[in-house]
MOPAC internal coordinates of N, CA, C and O (Angstrom, degrees):
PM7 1SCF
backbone

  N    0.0000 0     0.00 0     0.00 0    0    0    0
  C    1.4485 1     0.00 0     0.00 0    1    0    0
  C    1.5280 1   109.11 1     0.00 0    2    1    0
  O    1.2310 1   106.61 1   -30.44 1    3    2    1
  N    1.2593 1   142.51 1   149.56 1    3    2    1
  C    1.5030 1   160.08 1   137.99 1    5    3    2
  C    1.4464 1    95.99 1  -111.29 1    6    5    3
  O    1.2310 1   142.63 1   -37.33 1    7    6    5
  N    1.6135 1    73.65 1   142.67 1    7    6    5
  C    1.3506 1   117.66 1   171.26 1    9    7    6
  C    1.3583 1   112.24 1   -76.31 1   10    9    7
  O    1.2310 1   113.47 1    -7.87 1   11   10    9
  N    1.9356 1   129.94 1   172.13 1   11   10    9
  C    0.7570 1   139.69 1  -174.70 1   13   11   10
  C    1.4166 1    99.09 1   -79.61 1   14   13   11
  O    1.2310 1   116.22 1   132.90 1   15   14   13
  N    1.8290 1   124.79 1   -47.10 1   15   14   13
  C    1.0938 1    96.09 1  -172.16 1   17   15   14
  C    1.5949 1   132.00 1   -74.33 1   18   17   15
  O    1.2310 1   126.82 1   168.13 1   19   18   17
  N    1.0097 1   104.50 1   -11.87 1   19   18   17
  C    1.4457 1   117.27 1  -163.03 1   21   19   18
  C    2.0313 1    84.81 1   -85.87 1   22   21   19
  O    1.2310 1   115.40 1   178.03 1   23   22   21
  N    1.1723 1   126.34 1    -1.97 1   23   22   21
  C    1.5813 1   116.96 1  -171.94 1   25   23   22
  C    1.5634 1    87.99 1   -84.90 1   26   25   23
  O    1.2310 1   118.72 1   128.65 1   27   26   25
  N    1.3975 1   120.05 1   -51.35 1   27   26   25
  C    1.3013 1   132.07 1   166.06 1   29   27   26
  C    0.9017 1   123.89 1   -49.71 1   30   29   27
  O    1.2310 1   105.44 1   137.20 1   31   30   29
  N    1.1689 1   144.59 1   -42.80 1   31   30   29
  C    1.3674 1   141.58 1   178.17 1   33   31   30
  C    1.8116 1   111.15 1   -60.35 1   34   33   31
  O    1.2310 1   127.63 1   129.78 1   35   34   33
  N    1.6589 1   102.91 1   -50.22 1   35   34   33
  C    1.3007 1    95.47 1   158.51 1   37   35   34
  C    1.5047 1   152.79 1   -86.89 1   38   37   35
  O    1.2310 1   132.99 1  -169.37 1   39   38   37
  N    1.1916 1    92.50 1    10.63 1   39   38   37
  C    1.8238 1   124.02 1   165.97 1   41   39   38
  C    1.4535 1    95.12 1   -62.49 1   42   41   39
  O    1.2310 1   124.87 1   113.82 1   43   42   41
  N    1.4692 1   108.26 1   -66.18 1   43   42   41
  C    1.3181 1   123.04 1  -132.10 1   45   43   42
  C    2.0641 1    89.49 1   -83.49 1   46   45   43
  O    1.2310 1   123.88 1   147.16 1   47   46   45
  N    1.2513 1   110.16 1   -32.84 1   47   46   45
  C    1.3535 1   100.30 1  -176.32 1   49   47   46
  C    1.7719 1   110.83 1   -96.01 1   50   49   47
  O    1.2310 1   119.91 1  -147.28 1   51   50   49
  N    0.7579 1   117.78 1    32.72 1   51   50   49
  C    1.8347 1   128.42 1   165.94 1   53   51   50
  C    1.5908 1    99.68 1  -127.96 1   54   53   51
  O    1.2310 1   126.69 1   145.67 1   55   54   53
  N    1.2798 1   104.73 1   -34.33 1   55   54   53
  C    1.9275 1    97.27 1  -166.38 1   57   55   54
  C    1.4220 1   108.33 1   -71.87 1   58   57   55
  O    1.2310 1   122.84 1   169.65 1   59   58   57
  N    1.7046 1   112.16 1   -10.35 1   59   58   57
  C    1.6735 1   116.29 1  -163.29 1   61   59   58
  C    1.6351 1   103.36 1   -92.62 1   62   61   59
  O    1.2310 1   117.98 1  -164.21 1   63   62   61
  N    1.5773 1   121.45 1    15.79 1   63   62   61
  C    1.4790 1   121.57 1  -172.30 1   65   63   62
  C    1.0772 1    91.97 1  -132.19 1   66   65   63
  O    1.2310 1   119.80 1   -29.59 1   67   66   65
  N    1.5463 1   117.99 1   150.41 1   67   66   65
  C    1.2324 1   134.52 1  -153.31 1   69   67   66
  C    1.7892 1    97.28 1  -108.49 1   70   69   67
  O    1.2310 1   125.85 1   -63.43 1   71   70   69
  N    1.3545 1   106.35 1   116.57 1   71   70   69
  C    1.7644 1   130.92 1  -164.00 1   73   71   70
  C    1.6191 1   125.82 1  -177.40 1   74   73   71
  O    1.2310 1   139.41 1   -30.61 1   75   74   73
  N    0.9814 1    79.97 1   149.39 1   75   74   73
  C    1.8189 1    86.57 1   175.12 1   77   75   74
  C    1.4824 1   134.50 1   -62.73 1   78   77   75
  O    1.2310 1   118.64 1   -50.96 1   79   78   77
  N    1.1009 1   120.20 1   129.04 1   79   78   77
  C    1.5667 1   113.08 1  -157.39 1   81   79   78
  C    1.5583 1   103.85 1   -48.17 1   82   81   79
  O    1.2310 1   117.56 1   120.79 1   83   82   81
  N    1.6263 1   122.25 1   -59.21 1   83   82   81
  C    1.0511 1   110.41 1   156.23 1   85   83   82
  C    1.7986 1   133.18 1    21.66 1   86   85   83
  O    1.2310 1   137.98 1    90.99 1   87   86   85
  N    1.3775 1    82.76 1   -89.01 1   87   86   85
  C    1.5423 1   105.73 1  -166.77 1   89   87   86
  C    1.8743 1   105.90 1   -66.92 1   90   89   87
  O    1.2310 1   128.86 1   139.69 1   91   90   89
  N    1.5283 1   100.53 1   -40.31 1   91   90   89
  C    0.9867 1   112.29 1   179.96 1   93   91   90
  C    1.8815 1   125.04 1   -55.02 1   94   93   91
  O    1.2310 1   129.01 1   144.53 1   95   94   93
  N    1.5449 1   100.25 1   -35.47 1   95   94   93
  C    1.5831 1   124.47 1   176.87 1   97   95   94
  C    1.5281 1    90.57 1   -63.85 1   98   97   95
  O    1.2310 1   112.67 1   124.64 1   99   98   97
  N    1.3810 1   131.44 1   -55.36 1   99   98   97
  C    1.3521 1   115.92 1  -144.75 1  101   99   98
  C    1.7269 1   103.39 1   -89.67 1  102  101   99
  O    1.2310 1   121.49 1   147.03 1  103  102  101
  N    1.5522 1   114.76 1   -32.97 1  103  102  101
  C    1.3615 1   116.62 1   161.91 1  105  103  102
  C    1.4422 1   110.81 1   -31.07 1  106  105  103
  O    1.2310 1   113.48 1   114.49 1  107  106  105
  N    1.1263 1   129.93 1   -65.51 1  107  106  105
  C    1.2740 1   148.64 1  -158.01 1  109  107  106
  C    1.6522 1   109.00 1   -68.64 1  110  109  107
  O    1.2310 1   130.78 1   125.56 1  111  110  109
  N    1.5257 1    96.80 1   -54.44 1  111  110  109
  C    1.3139 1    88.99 1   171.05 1  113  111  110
  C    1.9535 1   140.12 1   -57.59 1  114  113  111
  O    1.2310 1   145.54 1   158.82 1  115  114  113
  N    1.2793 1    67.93 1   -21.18 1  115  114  113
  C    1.7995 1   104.92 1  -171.11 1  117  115  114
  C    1.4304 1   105.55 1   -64.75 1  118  117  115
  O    1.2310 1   128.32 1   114.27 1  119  118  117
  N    1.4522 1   101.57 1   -65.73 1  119  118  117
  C    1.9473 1   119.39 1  -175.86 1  121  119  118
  C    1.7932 1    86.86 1   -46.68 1  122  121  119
  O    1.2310 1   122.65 1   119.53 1  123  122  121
  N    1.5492 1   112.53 1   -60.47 1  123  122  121
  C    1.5267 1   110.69 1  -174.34 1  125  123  122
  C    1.5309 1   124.50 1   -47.63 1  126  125  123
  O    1.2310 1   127.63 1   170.81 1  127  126  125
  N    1.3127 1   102.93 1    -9.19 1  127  126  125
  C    1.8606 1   100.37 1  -168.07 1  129  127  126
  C    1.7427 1    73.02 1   -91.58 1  130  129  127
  O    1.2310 1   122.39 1   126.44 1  131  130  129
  N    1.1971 1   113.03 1   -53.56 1  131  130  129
  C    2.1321 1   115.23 1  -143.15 1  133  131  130
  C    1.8075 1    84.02 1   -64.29 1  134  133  131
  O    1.2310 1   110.90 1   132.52 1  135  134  133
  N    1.4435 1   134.72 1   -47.48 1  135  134  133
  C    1.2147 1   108.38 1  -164.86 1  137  135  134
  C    1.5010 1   128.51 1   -65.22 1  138  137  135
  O    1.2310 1   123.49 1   132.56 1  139  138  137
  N    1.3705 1   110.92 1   -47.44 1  139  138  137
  C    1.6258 1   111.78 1   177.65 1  141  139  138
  C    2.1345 1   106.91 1   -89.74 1  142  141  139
  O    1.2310 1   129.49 1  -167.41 1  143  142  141
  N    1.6635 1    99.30 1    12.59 1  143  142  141
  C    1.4105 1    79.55 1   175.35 1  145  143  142
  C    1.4833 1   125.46 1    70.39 1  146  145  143
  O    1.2310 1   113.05 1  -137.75 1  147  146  145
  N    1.5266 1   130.74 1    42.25 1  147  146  145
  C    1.3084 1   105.04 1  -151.30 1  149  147  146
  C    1.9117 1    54.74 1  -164.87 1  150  149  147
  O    1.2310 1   124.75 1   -18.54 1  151  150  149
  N    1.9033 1   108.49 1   161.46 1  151  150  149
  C    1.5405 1   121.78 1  -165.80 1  153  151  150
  C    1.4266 1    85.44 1  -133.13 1  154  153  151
  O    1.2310 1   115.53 1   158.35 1  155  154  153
  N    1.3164 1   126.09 1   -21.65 1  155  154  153
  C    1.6456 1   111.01 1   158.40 1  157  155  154
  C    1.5578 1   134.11 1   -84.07 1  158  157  155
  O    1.2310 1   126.50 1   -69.01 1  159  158  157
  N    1.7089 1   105.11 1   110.99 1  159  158  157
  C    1.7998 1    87.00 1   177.74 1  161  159  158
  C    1.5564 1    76.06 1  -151.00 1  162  161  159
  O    1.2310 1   127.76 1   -19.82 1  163  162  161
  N    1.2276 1   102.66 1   160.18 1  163  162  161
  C    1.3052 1   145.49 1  -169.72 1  165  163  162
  C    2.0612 1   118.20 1  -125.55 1  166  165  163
  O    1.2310 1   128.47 1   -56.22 1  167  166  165
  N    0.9251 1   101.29 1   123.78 1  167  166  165
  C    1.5546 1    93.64 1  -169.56 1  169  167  166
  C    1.4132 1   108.40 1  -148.25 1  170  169  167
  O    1.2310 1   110.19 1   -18.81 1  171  170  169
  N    1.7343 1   136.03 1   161.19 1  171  170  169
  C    0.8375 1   152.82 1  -176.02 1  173  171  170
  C    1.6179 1   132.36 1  -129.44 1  174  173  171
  O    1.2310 1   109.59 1  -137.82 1  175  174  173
  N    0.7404 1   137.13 1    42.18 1  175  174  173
  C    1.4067 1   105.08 1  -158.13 1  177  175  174
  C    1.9794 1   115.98 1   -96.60 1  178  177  175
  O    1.2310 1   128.89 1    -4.29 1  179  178  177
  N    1.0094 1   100.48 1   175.71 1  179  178  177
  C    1.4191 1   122.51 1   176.14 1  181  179  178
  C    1.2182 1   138.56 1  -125.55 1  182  181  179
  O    1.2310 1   118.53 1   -79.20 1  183  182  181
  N    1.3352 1   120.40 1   100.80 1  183  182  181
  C    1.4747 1   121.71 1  -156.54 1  185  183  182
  C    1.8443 1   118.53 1  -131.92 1  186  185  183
  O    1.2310 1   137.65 1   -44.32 1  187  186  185
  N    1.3103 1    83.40 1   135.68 1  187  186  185
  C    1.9418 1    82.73 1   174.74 1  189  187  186
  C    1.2441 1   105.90 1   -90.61 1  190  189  187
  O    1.2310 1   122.57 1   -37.75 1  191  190  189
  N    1.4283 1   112.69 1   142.25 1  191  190  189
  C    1.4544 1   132.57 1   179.49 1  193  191  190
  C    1.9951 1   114.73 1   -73.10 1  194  193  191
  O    1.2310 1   125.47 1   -34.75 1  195  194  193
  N    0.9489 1   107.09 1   145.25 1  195  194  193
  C    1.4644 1    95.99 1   176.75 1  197  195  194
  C    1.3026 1   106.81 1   -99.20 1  198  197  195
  O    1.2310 1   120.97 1   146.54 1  199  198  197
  N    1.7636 1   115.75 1   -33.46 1  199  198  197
  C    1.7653 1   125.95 1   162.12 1  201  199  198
  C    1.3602 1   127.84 1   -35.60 1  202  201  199
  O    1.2310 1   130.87 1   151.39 1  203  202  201
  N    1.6702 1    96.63 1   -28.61 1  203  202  201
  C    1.8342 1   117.69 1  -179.40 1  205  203  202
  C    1.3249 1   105.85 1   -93.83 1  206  205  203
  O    1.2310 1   114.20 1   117.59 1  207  206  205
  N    1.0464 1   128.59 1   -62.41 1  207  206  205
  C    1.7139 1   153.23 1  -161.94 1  209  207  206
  C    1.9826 1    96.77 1   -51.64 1  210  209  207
  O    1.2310 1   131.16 1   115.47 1  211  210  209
  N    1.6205 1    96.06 1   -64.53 1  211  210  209
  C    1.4538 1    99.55 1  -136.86 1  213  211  210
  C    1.9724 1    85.72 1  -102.89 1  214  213  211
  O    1.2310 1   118.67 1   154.57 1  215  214  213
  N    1.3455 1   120.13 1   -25.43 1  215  214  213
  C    1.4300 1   103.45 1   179.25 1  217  215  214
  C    1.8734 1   108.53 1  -121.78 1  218  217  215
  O    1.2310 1   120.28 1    27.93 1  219  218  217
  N    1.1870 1   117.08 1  -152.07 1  219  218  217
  C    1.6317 1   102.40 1   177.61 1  221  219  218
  C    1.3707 1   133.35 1    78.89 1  222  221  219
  O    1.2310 1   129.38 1    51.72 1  223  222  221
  N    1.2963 1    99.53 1  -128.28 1  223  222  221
  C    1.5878 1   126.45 1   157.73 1  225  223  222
  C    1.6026 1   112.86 1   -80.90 1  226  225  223
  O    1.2310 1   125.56 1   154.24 1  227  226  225
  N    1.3610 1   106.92 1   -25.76 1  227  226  225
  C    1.3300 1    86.09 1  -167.38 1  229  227  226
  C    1.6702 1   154.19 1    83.82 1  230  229  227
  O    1.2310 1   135.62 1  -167.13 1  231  230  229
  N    1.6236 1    87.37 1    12.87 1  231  230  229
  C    1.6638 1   106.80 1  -158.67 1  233  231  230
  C    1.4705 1    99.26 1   -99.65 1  234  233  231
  O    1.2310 1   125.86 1   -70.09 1  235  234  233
  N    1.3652 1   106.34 1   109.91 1  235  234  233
  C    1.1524 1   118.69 1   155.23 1  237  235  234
  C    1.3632 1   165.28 1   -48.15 1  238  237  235
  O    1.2310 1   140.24 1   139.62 1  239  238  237
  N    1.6825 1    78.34 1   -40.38 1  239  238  237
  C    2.0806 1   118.73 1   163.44 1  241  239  238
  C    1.0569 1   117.32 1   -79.52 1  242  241  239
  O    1.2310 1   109.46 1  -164.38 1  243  242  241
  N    1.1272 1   137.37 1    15.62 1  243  242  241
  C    1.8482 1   129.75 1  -158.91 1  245  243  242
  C    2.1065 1    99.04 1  -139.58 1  246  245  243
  O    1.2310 1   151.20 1   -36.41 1  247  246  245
  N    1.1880 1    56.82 1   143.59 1  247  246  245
  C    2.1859 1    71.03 1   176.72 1  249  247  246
  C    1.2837 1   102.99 1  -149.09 1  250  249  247
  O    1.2310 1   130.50 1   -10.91 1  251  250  249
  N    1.1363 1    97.35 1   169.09 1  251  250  249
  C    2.2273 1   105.77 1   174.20 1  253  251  250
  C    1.7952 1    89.69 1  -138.11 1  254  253  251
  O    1.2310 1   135.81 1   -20.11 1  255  254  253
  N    1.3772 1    87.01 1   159.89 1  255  254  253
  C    1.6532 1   129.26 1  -162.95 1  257  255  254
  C    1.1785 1    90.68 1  -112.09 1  258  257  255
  O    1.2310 1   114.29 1   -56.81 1  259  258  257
  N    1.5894 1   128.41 1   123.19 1  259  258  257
  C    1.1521 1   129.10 1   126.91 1  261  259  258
  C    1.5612 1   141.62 1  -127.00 1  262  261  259
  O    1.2310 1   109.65 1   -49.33 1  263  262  261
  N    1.2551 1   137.01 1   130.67 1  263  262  261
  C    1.1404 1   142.73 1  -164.95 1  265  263  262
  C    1.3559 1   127.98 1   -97.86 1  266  265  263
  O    1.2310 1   115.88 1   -44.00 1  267  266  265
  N    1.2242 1   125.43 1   136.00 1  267  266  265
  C    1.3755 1   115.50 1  -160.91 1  269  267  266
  C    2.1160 1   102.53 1  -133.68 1  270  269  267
  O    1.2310 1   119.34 1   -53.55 1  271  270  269
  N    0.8201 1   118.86 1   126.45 1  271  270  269
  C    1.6921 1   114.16 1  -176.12 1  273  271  270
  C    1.6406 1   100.49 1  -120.80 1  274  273  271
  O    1.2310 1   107.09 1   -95.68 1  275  274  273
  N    0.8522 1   141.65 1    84.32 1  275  274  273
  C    2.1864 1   134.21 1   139.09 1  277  275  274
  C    1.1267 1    90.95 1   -57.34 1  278  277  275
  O    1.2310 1   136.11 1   -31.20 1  279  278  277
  N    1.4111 1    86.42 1   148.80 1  279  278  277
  C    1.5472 1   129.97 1   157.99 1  281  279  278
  C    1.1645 1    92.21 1   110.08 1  282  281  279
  O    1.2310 1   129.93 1    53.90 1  283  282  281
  N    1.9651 1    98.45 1  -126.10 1  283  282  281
  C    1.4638 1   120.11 1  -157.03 1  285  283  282
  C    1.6197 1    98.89 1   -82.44 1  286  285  283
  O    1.2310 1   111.08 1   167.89 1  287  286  285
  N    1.6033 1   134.39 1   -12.11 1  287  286  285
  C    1.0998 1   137.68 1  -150.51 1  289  287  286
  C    1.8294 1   106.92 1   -79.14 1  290  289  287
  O    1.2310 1   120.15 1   148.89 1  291  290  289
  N    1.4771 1   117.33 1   -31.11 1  291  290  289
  C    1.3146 1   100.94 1   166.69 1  293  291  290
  C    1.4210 1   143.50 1   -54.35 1  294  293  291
  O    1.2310 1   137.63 1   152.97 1  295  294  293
  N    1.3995 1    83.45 1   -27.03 1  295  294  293
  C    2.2955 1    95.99 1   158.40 1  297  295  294
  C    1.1039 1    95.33 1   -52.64 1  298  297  295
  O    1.2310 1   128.81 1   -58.27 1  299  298  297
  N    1.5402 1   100.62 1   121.73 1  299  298  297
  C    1.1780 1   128.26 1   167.34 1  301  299  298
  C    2.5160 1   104.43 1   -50.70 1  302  301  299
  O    1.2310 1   141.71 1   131.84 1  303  302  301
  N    1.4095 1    75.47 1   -48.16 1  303  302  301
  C    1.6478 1    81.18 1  -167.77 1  305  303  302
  C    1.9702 1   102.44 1   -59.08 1  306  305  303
  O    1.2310 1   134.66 1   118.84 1  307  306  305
  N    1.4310 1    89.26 1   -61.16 1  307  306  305
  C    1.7857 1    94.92 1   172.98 1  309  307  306
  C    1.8284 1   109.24 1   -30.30 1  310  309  307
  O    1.2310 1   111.61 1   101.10 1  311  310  309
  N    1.1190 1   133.42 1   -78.90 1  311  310  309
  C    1.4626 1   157.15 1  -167.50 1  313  311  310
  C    1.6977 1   104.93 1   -49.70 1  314  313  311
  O    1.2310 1   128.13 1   142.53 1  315  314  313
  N    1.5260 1   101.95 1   -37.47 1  315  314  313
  C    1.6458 1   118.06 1   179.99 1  317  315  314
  C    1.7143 1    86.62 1   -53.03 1  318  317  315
  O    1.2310 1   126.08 1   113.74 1  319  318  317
  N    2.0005 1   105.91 1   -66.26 1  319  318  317
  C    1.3007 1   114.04 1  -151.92 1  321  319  318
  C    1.3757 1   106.96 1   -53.16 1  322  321  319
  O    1.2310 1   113.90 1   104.60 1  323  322  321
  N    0.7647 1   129.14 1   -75.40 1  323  322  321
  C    1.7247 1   139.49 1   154.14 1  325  323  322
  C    1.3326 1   112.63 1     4.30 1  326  325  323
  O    1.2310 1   120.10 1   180.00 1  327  326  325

């Protein structure tokens, strides 16, 4: 099990380097396999762009979703269950 804060703690110390959400999903997921030891995790996150927000268009309201599954989660069937 982890805790909420410790989910935060590692949010907050990958989100402070400048990268692609991408990379950023699987970091995260990663720290999550090494702490409780376990090669299944499943993750989500949701993030506003600053590329969108602050130059461009300019859109403020908009974010993208990305999801990241290690382990057993690329089975299609596993990921269904989930």
């Amino acid at each position: 099990m982890v805790g909420l804060p410790k989910l935060n703690r590692i949010v907050q110390y990958y989100a402070q380097l400048p990268q692609v959400q991408e990379r950023l999903t699987m970091q995260i997921a990663n720290e999550l396999r090494s702490v409780p030891g376990t090669d299944d995790v499943a993750g989500m996150i949701e993030a506003t762009h600053l590329c969108v927000s602050a130059r461009g268009v300019k859109d403020v309201s908009s974010s993208t979703v990305m999801a990241g599954y290690p382990g057993k989660f690329p089975e299609e069937n596993t990921r269904n269950e989930l």
